[in-house]
C-alpha positions in Angstrom: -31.3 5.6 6.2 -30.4 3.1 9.0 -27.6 4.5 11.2 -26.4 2.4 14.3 -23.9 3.5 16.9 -22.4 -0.1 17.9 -20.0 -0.7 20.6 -18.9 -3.8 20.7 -15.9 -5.9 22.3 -13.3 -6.9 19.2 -9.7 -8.0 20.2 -9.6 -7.1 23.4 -11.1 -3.4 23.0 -13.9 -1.8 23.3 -14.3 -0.5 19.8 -17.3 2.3 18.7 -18.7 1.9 15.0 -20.8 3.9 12.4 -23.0 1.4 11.0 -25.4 2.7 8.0 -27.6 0.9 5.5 -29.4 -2.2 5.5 -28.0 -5.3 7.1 -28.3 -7.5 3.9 -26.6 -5.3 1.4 -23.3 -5.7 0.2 -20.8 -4.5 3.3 -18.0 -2.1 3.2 -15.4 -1.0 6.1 -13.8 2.4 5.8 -11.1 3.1 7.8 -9.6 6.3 8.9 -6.6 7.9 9.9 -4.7 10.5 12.0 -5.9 12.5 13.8 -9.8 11.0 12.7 -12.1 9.3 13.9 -15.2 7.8 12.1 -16.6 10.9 12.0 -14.7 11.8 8.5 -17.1 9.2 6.3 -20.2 10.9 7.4 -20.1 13.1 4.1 -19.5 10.0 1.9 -21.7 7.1 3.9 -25.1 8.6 3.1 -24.2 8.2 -0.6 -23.0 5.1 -0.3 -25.8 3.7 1.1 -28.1 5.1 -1.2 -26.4 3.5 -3.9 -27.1 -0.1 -2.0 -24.1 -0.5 0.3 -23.7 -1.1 4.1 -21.1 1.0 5.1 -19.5 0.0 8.7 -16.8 3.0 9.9 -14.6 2.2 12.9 -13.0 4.7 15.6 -9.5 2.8 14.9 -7.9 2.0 18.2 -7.0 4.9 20.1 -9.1 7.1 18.6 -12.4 8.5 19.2 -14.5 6.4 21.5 -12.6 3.8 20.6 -10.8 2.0 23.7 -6.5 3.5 24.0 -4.6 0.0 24.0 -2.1 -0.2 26.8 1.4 -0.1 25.2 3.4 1.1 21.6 3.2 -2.0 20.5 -0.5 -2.6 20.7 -0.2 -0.2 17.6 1.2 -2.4 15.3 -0.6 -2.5 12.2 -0.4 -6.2 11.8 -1.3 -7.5 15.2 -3.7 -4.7 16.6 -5.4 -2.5 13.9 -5.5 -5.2 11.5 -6.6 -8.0 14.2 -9.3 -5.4 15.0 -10.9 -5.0 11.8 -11.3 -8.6 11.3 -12.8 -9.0 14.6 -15.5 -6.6 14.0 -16.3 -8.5 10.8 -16.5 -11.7 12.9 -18.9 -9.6 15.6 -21.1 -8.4 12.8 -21.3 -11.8 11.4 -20.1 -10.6 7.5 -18.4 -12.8 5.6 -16.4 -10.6 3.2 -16.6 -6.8 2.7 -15.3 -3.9 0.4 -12.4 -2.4 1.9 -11.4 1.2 2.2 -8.6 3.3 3.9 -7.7 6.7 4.3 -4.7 7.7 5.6 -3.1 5.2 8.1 -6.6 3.4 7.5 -5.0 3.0 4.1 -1.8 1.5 6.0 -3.9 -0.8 7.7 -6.2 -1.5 4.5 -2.9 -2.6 2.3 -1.6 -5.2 4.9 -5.3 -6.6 5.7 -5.3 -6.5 2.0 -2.3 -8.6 1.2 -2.6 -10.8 4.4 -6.2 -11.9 4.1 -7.9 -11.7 0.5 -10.3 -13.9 1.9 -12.3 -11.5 3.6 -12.1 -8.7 1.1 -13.7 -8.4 -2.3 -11.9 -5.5 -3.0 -9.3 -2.3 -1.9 -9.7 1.4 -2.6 -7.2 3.1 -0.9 -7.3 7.1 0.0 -3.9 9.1 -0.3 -1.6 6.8 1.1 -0.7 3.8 -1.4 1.2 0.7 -0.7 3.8 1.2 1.8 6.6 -0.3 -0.4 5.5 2.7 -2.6 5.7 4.9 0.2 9.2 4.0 1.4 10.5 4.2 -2.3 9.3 7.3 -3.4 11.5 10.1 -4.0 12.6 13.4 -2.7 9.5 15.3 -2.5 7.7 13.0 -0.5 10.4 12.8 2.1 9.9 16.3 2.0 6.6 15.7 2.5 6.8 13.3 5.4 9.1 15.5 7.7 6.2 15.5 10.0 6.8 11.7 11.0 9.9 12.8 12.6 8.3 15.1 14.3 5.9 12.9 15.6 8.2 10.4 16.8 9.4 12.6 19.3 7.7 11.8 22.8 6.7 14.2 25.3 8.5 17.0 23.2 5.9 16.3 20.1 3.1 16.5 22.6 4.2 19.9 23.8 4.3 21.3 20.4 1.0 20.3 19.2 -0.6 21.3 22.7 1.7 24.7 23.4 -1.0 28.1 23.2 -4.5 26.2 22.9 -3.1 23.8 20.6 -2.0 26.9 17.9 0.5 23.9 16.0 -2.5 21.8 15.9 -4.8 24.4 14.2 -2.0 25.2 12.0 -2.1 22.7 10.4 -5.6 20.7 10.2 -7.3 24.0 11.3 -9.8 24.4 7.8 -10.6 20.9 7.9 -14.7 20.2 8.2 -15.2 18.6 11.3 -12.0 20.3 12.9 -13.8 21.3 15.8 -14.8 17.8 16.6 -11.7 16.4 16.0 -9.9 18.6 18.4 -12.4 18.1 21.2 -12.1 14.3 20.7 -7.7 14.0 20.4 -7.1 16.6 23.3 -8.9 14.4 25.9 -6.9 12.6 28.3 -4.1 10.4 26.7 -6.1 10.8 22.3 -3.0 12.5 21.6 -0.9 10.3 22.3 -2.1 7.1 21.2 -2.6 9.3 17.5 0.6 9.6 17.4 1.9 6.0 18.5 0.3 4.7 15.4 3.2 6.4 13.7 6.3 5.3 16.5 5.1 2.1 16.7 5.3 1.7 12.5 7.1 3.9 10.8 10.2 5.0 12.7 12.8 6.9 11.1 15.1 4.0 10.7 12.2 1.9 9.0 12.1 5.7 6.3 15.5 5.6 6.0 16.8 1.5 5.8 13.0 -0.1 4.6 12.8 -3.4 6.0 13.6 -6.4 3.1 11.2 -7.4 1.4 8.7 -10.6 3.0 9.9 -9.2 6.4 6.4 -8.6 7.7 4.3 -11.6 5.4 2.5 -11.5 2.7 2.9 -7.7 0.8 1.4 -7.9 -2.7 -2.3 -7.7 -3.5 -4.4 -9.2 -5.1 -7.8 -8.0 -4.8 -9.1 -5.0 -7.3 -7.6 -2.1 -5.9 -8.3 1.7 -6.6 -6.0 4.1 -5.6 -7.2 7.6 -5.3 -4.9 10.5 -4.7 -6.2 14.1 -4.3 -4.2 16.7 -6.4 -4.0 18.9 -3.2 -2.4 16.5 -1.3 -0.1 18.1 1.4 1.4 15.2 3.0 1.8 12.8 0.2 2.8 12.9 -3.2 1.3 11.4 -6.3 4.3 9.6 -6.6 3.8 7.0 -3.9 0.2 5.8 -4.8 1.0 6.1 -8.7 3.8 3.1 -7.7 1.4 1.1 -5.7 0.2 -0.3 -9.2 3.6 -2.4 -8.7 2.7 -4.2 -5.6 -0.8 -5.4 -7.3 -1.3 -8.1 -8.8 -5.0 -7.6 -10.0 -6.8 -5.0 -11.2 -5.3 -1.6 -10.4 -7.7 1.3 -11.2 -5.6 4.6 -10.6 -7.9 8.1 -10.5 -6.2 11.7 -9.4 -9.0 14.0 -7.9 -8.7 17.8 -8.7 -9.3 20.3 -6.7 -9.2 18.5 -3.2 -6.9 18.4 -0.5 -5.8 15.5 1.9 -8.9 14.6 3.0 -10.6 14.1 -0.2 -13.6 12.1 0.9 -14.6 15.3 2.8 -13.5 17.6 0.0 -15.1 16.0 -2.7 -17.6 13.3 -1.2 -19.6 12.7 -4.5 -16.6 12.3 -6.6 -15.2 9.5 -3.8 -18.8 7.8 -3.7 -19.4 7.7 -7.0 -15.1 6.0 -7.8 -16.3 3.9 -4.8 -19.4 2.6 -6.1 -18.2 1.7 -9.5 -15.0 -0.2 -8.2 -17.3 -2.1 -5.8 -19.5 -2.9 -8.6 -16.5 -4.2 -10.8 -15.4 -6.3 -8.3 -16.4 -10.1 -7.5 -20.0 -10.2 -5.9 -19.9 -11.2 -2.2 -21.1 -14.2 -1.4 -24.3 -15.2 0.4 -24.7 -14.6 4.1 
């Protein structure tokens, strides 16, 4: 299997990228979340490409070797992440790709969704679904979602996750495959951070409590096939919000619950997430010659 490290200069950033398969196949960019880095595909990406896809994975800005942008509002999803994944596109010279989120990748994947359906063929979003979705669902993901208040916090939130070797931290993503890596990459100088502006510099606790109107931020519904898949074990979000997603869609909306796997499903149940991803990518419009 061909597997490239690629750092390359993208909006303004220095950005490092996983990029597996063969140059000519069909391309797909999957985007992680907090507190990942590109590292979390590596279970999925070898099946992927097996199956005939290029799969191109991001550090998202801020995160793993991934240049830390200057101010809170370098982390807008619109303007920086978003800006950032269609710049590595133009660097890599692909025309139109699958696209894939997890987490606040998924954030980042609903908006590039919406906003430019000319580079996508399709969506398959991890977890988190449309961020109207998100906003509307009820009580038990607001219960969910305490964290985020947490996290806006500065300097105190910091504290908490670094306090007695990072004890918080383990707490709670302690389990996770990979944890050791992820902990040596977000406790470096300034990771931690920039993680957690992703979330003050988009969803405030205003913005939970009094969503923005509708049109505010552009373009909102998609339409590009979208698959939503939301693992049964799902700590942090509730099967509520991506269930609801099929409302802001206007294509088709393939919606598949996973058993027996937790937040990060694409680590807990890799052949089940290749094998959704491959058949949705299959489904969707062919991409077009490069």
């Amino acid at each position: 299997m061909r597997a490239v490290a690629h750092r390359i200069d993208a909006n303004g950033l220095r950005h490092f990228i996983r990029d597996s398969g063969d140059e000519d196949a069909p391309a797909a960019i999957l985007l992680h979340g907090f507190p990942d880095s590109s590292a979390v595909w590596n279970d999925v990406t070898p099946l992927l490409v097996a199956s005939g896809f290029r799969v191109i994975a991001p550090d998202m800005r801020g995160f793993g070797e991934t240049d830390i942008p200057e101010t809170l509002a370098d982390y807008d999803i619109r303007s920086g992440a978003g800006a950032d994944v269609i710049a590595i596109l133009d660097h890599l010279k692909i025309e139109r790709a699958h696209l894939v989120g997890h987490d606040f990748g998924a954030a980042v994947a609903w908006a590039l969704a919406a906003e430019r359906p000319d580079r996508f063929l399709s969506l398959a979003a991890l977890s988190v679904g449309h961020p109207r979705a998100f906003l509307a669902a009820g009580a038990e993901q607001k219960r969910k979602s305490f964290y985020i208040v947490v996290h806006q916090l500065r300097g105190v939130c910091e504290w908490l996750y670094r306090r007695n070797d990072w004890a918080l931290f383990r707490t709670r993503w302690n389990g996770v495959r990979g944890f050791d890596e992820m902990l040596a990459l977000i406790s470096r100088p300034g990771r931690l951070t920039a993680g957690l502006n992703w979330y003050r510099a988009n969803i405030s606790l205003k913005r939970m409590l009094l969503p923005p109107a509708e049109g505010e931020f552009g373009e909102e519904t998609v339409r590009i096939p979208t698959l939503g898949i939301w693992p049964e074990g799902d700590a942090f979000l509730g099967e509520e919000q991506m269930a609801g997603s099929r409302n802001y869609v206007e294509a088709p909306w393939t919606y598949e619950l996973v058993a027996g796997a937790g937040h990060w499903v694409q680590v807990d149940a890799p052949d089940r997430v290749a094998a959704l991803l491959e058949r949705h990518w299959r489904r969707a419009p062919p991409a077009p010659n490069r």
